[in-house]
Backbone bond lengths (Angstrom), bond angles and torsions (degrees), N, CA, C in turn:
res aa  C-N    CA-C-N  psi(-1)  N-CA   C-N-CA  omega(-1)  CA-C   N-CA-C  phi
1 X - - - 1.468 - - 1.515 108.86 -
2 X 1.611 116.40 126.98 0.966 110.12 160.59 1.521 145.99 -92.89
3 X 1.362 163.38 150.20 1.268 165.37 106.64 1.059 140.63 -33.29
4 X 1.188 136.02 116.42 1.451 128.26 -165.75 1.945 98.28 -132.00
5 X 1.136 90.80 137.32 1.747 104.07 -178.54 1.462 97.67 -138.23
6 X 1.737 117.87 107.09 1.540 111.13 -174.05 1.845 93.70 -125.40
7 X 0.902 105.64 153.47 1.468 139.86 -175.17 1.222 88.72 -47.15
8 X 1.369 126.59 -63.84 1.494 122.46 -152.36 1.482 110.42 -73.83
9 X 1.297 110.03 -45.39 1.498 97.87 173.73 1.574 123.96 -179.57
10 X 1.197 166.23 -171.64 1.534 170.41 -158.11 1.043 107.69 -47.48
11 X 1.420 154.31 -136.29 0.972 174.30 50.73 2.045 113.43 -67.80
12 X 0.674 133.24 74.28 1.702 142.17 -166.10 1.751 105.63 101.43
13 X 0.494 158.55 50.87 1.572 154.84 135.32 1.397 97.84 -159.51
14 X 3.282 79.86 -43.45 0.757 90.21 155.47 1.244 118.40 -136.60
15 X 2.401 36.61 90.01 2.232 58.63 -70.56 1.604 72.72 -12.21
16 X 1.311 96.15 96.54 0.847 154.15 150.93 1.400 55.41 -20.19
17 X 1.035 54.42 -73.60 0.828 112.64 -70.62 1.046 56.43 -49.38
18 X 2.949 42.23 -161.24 1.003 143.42 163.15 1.248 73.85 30.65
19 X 3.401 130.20 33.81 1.331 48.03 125.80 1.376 85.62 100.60
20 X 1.686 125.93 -14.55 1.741 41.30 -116.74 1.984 76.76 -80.82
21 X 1.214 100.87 -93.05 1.237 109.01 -164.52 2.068 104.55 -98.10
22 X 0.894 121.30 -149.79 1.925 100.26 168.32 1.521 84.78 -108.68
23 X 1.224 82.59 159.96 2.062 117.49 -172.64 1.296 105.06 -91.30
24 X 1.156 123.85 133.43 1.979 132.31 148.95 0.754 146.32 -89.53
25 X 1.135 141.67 100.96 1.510 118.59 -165.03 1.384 97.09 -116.09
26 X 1.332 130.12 -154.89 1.398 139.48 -135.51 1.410 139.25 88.37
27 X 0.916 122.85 -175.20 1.754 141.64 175.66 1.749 107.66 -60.72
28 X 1.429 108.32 67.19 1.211 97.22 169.46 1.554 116.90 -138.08
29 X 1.018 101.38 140.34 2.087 109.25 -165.82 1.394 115.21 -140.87
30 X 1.214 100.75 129.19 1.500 108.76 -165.50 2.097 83.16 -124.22
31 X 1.571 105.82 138.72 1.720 112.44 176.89 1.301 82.20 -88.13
32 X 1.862 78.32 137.11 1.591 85.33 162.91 1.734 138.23 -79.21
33 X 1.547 99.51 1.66 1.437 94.77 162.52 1.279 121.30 -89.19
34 X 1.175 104.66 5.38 1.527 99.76 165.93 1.881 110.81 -90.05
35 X 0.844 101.70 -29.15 1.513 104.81 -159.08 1.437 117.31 -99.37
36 X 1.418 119.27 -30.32 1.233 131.89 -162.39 1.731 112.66 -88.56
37 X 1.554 114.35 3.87 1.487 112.85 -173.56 1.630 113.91 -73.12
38 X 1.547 104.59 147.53 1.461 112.22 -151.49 1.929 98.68 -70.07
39 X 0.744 110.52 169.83 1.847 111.78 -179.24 1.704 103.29 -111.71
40 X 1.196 100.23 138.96 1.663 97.35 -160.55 1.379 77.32 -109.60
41 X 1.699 98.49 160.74 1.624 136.52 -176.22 1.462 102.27 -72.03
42 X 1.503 127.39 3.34 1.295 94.50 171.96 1.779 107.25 -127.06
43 X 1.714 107.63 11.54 1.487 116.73 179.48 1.754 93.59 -104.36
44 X 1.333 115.87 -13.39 1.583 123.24 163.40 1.066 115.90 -75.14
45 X 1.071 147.30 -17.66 1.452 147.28 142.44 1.418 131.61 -62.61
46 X 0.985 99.24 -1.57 1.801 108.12 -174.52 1.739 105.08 -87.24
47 X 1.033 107.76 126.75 1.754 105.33 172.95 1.160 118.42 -43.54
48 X 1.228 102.00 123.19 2.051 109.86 167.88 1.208 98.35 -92.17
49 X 1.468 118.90 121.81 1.634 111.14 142.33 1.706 123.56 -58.92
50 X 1.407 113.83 153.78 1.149 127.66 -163.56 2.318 91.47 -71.56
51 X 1.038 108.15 170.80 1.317 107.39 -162.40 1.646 79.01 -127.54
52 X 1.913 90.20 147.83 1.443 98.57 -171.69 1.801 123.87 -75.07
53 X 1.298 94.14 -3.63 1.438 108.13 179.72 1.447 103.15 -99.05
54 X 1.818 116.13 -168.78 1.140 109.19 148.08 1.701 125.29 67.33
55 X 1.055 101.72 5.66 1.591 115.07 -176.47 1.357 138.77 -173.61
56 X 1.868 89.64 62.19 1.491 108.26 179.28 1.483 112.66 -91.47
57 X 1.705 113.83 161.08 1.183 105.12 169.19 1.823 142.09 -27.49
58 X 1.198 101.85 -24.55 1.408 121.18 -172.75 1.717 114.93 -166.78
59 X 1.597 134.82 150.45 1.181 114.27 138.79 1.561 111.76 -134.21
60 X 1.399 130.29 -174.96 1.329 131.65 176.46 1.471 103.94 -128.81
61 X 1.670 105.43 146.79 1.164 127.64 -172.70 1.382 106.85 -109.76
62 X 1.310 164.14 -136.42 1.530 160.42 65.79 1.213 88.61 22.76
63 X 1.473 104.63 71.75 1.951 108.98 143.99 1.429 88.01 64.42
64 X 1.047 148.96 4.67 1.807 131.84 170.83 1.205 102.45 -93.30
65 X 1.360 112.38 156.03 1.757 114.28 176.61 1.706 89.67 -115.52
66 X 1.429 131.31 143.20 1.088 117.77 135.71 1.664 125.10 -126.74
67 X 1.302 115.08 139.04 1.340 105.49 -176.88 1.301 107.50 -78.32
68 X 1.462 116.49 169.53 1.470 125.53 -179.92 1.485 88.53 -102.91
69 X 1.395 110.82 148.03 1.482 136.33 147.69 1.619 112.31 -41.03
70 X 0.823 109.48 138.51 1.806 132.28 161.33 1.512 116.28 -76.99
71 X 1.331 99.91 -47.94 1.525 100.83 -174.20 1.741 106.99 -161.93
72 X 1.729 110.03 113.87 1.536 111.97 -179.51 1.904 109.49 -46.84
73 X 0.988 127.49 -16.99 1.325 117.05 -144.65 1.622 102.00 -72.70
74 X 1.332 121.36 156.88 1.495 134.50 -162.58 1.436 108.58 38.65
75 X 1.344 116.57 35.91 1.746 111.08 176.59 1.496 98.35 -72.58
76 X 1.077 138.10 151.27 1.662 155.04 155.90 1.313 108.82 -172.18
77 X 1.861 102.81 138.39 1.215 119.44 -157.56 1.381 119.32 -171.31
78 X 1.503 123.16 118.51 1.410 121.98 -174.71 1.291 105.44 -105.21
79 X 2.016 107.20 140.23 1.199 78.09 165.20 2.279 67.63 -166.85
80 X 1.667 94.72 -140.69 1.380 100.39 173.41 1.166 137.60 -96.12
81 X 1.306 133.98 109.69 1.651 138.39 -172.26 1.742 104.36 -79.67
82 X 1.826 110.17 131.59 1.119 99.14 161.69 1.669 105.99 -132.83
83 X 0.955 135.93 -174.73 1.793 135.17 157.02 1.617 122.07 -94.05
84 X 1.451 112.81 171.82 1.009 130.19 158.03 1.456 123.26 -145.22
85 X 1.339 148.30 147.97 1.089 150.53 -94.26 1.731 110.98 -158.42
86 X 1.446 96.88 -148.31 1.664 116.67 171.44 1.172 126.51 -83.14
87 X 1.642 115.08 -17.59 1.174 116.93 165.24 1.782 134.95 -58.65
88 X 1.800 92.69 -28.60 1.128 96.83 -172.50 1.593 106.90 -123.78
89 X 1.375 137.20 16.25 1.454 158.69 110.02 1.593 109.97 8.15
90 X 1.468 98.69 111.71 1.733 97.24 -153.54 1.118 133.69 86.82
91 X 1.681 131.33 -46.99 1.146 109.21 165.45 1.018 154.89 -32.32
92 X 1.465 133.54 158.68 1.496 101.97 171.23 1.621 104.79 -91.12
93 X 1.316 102.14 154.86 1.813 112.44 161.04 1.173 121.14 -89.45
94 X 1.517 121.86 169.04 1.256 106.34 -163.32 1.915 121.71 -93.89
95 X 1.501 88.69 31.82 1.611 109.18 -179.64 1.451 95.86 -86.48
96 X 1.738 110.45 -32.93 1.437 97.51 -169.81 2.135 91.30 114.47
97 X 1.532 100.07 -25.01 1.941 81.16 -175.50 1.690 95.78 -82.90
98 X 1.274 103.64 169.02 1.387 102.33 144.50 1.854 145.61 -71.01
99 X 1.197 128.93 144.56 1.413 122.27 -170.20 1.350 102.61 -68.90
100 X 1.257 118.60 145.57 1.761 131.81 170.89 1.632 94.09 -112.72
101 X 1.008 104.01 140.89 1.245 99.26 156.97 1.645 131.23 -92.47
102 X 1.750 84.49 -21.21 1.652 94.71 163.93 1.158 132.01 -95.07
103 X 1.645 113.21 7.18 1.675 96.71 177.35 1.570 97.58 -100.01
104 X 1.341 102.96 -169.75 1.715 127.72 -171.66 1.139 93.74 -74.60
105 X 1.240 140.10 67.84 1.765 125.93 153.26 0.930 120.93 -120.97
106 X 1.743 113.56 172.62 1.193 123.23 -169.99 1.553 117.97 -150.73
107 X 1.089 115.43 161.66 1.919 109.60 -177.88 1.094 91.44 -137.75
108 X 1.734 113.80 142.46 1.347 123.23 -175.19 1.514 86.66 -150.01
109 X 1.565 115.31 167.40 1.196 110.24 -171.54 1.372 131.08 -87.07
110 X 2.029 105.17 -14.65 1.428 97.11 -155.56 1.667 95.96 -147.34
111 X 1.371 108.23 14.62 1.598 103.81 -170.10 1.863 83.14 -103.63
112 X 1.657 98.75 152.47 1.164 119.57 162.34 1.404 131.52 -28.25
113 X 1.004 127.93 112.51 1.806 125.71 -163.05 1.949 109.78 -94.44
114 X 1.344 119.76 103.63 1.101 142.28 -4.17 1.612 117.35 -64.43
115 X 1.357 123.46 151.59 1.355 127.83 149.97 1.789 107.22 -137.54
116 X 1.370 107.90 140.75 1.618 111.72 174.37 1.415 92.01 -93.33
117 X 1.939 107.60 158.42 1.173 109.69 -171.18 1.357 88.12 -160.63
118 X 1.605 109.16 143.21 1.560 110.16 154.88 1.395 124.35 -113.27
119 X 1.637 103.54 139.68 1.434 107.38 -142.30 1.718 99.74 -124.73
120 X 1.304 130.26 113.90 1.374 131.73 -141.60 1.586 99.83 -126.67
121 X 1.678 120.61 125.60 1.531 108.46 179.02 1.336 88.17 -92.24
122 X 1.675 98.11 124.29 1.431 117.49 170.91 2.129 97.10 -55.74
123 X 1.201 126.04 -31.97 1.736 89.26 -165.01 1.472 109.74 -89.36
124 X 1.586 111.44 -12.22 1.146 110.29 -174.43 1.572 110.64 -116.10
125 X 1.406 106.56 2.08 1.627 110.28 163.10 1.484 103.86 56.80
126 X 1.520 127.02 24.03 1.470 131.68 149.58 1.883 118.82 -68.67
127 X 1.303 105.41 144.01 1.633 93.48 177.30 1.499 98.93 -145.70
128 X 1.288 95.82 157.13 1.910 82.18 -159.97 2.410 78.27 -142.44
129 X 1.082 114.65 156.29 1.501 116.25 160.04 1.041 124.89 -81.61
130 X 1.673 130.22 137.25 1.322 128.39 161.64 1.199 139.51 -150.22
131 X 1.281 122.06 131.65 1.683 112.56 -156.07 1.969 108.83 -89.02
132 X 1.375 118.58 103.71 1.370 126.77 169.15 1.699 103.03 -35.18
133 X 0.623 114.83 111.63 1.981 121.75 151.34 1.898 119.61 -129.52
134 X 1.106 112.39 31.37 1.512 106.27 -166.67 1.834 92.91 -145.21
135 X 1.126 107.89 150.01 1.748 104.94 151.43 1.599 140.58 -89.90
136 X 0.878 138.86 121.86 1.691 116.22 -167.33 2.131 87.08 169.42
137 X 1.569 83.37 -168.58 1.642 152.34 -63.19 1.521 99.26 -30.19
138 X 1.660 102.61 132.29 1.929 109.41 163.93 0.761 81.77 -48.51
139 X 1.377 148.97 -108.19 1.631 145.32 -49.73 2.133 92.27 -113.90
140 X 1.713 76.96 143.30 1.587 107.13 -164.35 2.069 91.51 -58.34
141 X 1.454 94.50 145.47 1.940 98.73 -172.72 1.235 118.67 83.69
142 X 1.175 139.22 6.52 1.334 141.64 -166.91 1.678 115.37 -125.78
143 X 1.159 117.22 136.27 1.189 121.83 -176.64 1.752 126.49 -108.44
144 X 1.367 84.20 -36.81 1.872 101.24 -176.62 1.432 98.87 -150.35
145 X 1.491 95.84 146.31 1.850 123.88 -175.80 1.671 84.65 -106.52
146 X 1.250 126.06 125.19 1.635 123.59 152.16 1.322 119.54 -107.04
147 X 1.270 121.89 163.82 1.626 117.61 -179.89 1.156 92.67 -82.42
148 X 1.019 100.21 -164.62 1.506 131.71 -145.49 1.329 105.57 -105.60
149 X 1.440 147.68 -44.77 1.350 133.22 142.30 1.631 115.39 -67.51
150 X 0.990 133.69 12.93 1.647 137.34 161.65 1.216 106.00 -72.97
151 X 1.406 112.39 -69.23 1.393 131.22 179.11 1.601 95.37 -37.22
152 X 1.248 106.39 -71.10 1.530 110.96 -169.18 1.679 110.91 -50.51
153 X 1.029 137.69 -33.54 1.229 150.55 -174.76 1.427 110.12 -67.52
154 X 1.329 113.80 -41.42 1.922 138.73 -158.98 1.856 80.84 -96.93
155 X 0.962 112.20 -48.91 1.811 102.60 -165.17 1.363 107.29 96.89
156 X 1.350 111.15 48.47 2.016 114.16 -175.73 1.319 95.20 -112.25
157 X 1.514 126.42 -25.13 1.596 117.61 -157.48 1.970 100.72 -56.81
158 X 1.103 108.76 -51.00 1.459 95.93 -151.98 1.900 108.03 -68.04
159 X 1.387 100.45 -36.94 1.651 111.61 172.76 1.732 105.85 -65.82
160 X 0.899 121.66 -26.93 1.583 132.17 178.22 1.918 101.88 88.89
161 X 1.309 113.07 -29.70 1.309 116.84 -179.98 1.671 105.46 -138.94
162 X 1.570 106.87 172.84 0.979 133.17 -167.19 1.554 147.42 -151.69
163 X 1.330 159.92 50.61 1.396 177.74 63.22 1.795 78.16 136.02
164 X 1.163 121.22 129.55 1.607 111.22 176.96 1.780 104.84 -150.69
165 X 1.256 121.07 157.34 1.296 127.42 -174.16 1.567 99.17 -136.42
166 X 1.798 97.38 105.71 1.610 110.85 171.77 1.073 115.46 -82.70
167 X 1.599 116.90 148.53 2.087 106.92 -176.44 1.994 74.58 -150.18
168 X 1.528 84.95 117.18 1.850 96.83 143.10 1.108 114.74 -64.38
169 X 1.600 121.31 116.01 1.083 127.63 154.00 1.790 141.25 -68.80
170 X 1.293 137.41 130.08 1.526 133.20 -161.31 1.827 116.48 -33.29
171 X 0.969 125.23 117.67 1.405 115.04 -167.12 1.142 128.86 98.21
172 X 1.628 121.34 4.94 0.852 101.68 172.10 1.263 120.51 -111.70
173 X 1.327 130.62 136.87 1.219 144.25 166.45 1.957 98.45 58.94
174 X 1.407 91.44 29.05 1.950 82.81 -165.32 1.501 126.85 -90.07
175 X 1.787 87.62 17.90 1.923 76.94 -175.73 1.891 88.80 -98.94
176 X 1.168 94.32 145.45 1.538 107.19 178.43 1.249 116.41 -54.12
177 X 1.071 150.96 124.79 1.432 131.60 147.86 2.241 129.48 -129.69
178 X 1.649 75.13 114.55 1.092 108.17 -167.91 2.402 103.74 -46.33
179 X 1.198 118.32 134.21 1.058 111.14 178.73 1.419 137.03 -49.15
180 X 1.624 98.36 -40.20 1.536 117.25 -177.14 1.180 95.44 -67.74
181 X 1.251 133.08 -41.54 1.627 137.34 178.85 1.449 116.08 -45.17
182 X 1.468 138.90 -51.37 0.936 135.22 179.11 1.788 119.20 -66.50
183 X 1.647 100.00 -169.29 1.260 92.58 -174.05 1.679 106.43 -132.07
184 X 1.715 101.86 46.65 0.778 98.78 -179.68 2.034 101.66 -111.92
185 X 1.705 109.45 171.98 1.431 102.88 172.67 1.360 133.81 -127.29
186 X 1.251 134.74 124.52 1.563 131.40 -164.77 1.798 116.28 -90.36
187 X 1.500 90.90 140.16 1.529 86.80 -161.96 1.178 85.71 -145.75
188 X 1.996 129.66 150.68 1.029 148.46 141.20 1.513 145.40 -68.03
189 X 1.499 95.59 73.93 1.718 92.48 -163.99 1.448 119.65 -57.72
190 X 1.009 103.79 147.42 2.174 108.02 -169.22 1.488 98.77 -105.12
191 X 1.362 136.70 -27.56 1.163 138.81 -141.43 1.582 98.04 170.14
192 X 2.009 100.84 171.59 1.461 115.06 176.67 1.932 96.16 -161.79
193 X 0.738 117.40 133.38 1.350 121.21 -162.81 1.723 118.11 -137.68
194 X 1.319 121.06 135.59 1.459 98.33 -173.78 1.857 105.14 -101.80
195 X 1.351 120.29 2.58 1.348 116.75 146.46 1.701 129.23 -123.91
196 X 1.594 83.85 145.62 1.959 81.36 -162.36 1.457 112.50 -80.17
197 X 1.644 130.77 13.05 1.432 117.30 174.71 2.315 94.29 -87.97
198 X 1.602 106.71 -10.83 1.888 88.74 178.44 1.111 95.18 -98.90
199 X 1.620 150.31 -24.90 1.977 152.51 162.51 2.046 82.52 -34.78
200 X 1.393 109.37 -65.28 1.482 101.37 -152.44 1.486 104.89 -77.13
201 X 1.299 123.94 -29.36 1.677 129.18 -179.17 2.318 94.88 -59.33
202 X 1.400 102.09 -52.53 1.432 88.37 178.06 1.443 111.06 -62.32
203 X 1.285 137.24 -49.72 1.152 155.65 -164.35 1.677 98.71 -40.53
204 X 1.360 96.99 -66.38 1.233 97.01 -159.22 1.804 96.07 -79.44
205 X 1.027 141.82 8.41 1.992 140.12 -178.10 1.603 79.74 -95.69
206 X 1.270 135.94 -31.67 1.447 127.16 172.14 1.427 109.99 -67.64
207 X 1.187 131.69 -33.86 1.368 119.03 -158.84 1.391 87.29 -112.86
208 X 1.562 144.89 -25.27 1.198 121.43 177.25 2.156 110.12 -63.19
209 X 1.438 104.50 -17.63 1.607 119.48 -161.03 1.635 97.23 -78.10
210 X 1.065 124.31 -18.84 1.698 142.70 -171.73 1.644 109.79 92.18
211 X 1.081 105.64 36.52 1.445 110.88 179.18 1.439 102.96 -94.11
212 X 1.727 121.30 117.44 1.442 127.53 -179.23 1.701 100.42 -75.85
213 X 1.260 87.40 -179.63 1.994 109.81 154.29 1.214 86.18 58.80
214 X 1.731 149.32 29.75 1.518 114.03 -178.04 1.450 97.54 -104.35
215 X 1.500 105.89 151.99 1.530 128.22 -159.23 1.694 94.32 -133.65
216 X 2.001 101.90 164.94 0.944 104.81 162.12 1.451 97.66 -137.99
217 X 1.504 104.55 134.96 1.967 107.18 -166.15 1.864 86.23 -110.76
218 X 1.225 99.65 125.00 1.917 126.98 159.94 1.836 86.69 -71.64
219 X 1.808 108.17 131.17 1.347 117.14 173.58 1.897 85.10 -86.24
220 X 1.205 105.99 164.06 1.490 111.42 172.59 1.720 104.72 -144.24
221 X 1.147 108.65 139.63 1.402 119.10 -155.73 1.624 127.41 95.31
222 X 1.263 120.91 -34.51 1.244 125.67 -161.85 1.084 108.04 -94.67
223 X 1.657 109.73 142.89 1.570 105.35 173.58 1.626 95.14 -119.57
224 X 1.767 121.14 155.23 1.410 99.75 -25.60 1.562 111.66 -79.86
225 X 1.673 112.27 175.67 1.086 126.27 -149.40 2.226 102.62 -79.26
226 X 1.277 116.68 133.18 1.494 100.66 -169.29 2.054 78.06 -122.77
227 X 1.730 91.89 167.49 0.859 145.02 -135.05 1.643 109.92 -117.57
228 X 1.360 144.53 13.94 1.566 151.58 -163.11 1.235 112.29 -52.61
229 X 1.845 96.07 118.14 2.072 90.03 164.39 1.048 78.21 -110.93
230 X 1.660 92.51 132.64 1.582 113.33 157.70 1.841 92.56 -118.92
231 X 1.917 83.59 -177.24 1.388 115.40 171.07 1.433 132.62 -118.31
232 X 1.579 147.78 125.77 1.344 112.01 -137.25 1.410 103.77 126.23
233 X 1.601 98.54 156.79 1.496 124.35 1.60 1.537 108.06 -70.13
234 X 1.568 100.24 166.36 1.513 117.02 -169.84 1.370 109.25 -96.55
235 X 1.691 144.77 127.31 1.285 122.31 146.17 1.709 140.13 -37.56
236 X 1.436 98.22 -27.47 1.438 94.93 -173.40 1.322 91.77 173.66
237 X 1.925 108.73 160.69 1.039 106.41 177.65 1.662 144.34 -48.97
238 X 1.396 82.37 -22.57 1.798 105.00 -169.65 1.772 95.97 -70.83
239 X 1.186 124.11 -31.10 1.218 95.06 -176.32 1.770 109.57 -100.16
240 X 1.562 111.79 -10.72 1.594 98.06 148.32 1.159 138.64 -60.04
241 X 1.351 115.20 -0.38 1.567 113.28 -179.44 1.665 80.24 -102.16
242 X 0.752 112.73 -56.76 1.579 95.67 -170.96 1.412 128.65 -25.28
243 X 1.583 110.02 -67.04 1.472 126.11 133.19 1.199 143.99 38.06
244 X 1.953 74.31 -97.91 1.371 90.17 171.28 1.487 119.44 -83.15
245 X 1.223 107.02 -15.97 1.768 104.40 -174.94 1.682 112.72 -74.48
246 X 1.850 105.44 -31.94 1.421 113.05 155.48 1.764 122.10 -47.03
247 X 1.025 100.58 -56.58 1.814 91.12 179.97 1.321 105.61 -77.35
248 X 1.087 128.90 -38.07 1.669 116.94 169.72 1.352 121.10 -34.20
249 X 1.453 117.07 -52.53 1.270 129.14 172.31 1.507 117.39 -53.37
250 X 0.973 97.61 -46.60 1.932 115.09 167.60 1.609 117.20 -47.78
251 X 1.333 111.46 -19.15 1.484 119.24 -150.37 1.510 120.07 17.16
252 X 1.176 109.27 50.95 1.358 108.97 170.02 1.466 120.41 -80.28
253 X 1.590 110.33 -44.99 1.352 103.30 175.73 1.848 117.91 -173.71
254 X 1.141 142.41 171.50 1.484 112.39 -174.62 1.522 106.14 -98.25
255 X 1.330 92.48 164.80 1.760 94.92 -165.38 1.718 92.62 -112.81
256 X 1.482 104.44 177.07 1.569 115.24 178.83 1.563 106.68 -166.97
257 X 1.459 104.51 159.71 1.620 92.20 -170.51 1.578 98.16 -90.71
258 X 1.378 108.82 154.81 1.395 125.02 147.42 1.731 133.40 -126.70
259 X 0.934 106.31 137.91 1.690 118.49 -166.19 1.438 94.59 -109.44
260 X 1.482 111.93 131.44 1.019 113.50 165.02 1.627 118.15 -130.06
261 X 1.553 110.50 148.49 2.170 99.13 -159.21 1.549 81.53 -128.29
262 X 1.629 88.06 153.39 1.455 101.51 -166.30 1.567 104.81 -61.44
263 X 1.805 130.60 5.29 1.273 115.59 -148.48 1.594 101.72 -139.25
C-alpha cells in the first residue's frame, strides 16, 4: 500500500490527505439510521489499532508540515470545531475508510488515526463521542472537521463553527509507536512519469548529482501505468529533509514523502 504526502496539498480534503490515498466519489449512501448511532464510553475505551493509512511520520499541506502523534494518550485541547458534509460523502479518508456523513467522525490533523475523542461545545457544555479517521481542517483557527451528524449532535450546523474542548479518550490509539519500529518504508519521490526511458533520464541526473539510493518504482495496477523516481528507503526523517533540500537546490523538481507498508 501506498501513501503519498505532497507539499502542495491533501489528497481527499487531503484528504490529503494525509495523502492521502486517491479519492471516490460516486453513488454512495449509507441511511442514517444505520450509521449515525452515538458511541458509548465504554466501546470508547477499547484499543484502536493504529490504521494502515493515515499515519506517517509527517505530512505537508500548503507549505505546513504536520507531525503525527506517537501516542493519543492525555491529548486535551481547545480550540475551533467546524463540519463537513455532502460534498465529501463517499470519499475516502485518509484512514483508508470511506466518509459517512452520518456516522460519529471526525478529522483532526495530528492525533493518531483511529483515535476516540470527546468533543464538548464549550457554550452549550454538550459532549457527544467520536472516533477521528480522516485528516483536516487546513484552514488557519481550526481544530476539528466533524461530520455531518456530529455537527448536528454538538449544535454547530447552523453557526457553521463552534468553541470546542477535545479530550483523548483511554485506548485510544495510545500505545506509541515509534517509526523505525514498524514495517513500513520512507522514500523521497523526485518525479512520476508515464514513460520509463524520462523516470530513468531523471534517475540517473540524481545519481550523476551524488544522490544515493535512487530507484525507479513500476506502479502496478494502475492504468495508465506511471513511472516513480524515488529516494530510499529513508532512515528517518532527518535525512529526508536533507534530501529534499539537496534536490531543491538542483531545481530539478519538487519532492514529497512516500510511505510504503508491506500490505
Amino acid at each position: 500500500m501506498t501513501q503519498r504526502y505532497g507539499k502542495t496539498g491533501a489528497a481527499c480534503i487531503l484528504t490529503l490527505l494525509i495523502t492521502l490515498g486517491g479519492c471516490t466519489t460516486g453513488n454512495w449512501n449509507d441511511a442514517p439510521s444505520s450509521s449515525s448511532a452515538p458511541i458509548s464510553e465504554q466501546a470508547a475505551s477499547v484499543d484502536l489499532p493504529r490504521s494502515k493509512r493515515g499515519n506517517p511520520p509527517f505530512y505537508e499541506v500548503y507549505g505546513v508540515r504536520y507531525t503525527v502523534m506517537q501516542s493519543s494518550a492525555g491529548y486535551r485541547e481547545k480550540g475551533v470545531a467546524s463540519w463537513y458534509g455532502k460534498k465529501f460523502h463517499g470519499r475516502d479518508t485518509s484512514s483508508g475508510e470511506r466518509y459517512n456523513m452520518y456516522a460519529m467522525t471526525a478529522a483532526h490533523k495530528t492525533l493518531p488515526l483511529p483515535t476516540n475523542v470527546r468533543v464538548t461545545n464549550l457554550e452549550t457544555g454538550k459532549s457527544i463521542i467520536l472516533r477521528v479517521n480522516d485528516r483536516g481542517p487546513f484552514v488557519n483557527g481550526r481544530l476539528i472537521d466533524l461530520s455531518y451528524v456530529a455537527a448536528q449532535e454538538l449544535g454547530v450546523i447552523a453557526n457553521g463553527t463552534a468553541r470546542v474542548e477535545v479530550v483523548a479518550l483511554n485506548g485510544s490509539s495510545s500505545r506509541a509507536r515509534q517509526y523505525s519500529d514498524s514495517a513500513d518504508e520512507m522514500y523521497l519521490q523526485v518525479g512520476a512519469f508515464g514513460e520509463p526511458g524520462n523516470a530513468q533520464k531523471l534517475a540517473d541526473q540524481l545519481t550523476s548529482n551524488g544522490i544515493t539510493k535512487v530507484l525507479v518504482h513500476e506502479s502496478r495496477g494502475e492504468t495508465p501505468k506511471l513511472f516513480r523516481v524515488r529516494v530510499g528507503p529513508l532512515n528517518n526523517i532527518a535525512e529526508y529533509d536533507r534530501l529534499s533540500q539537496q534536490v531543491e537546490r538542483l531545481q530539478m523538481a519538487k519532492t514529497h514523502l512516500v510511505v510504503e507498508s508491506d500490505s
